[in-house]
C-alpha positions in Angstrom: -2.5 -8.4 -2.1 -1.1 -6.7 0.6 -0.9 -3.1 2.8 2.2 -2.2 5.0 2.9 0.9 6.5 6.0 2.5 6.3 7.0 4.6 9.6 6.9 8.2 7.7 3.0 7.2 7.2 3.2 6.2 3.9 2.4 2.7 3.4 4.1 0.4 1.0 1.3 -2.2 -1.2 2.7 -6.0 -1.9 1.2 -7.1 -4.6 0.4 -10.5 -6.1 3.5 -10.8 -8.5 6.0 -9.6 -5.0 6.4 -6.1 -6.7 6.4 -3.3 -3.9 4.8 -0.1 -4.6 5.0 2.8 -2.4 1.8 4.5 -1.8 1.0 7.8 -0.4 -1.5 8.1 2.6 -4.2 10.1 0.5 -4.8 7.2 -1.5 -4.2 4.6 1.5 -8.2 4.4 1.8 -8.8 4.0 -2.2 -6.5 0.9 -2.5 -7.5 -0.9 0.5 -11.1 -1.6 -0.6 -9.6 -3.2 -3.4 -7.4 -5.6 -1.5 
């Protein structure tokens, strides 16, 4: 649903159900085109 980054440049993915997932920045550009 959602993509936040996190200050260490992770970023942190909100998804429909409110779970938070951290996510790594190597995969930041994978999940994104799925949002």
């Amino acid at each position: 649903k959602e993509l936040h980054p996190h200050s260490n440049g992770e970023y942190f993915v909100i998804l429909e159900n409110g779970s938070e997932l951290k996510l790594s920045r190597s995969y930041k550009d994978v999940v994104a085109r799925f949002l």
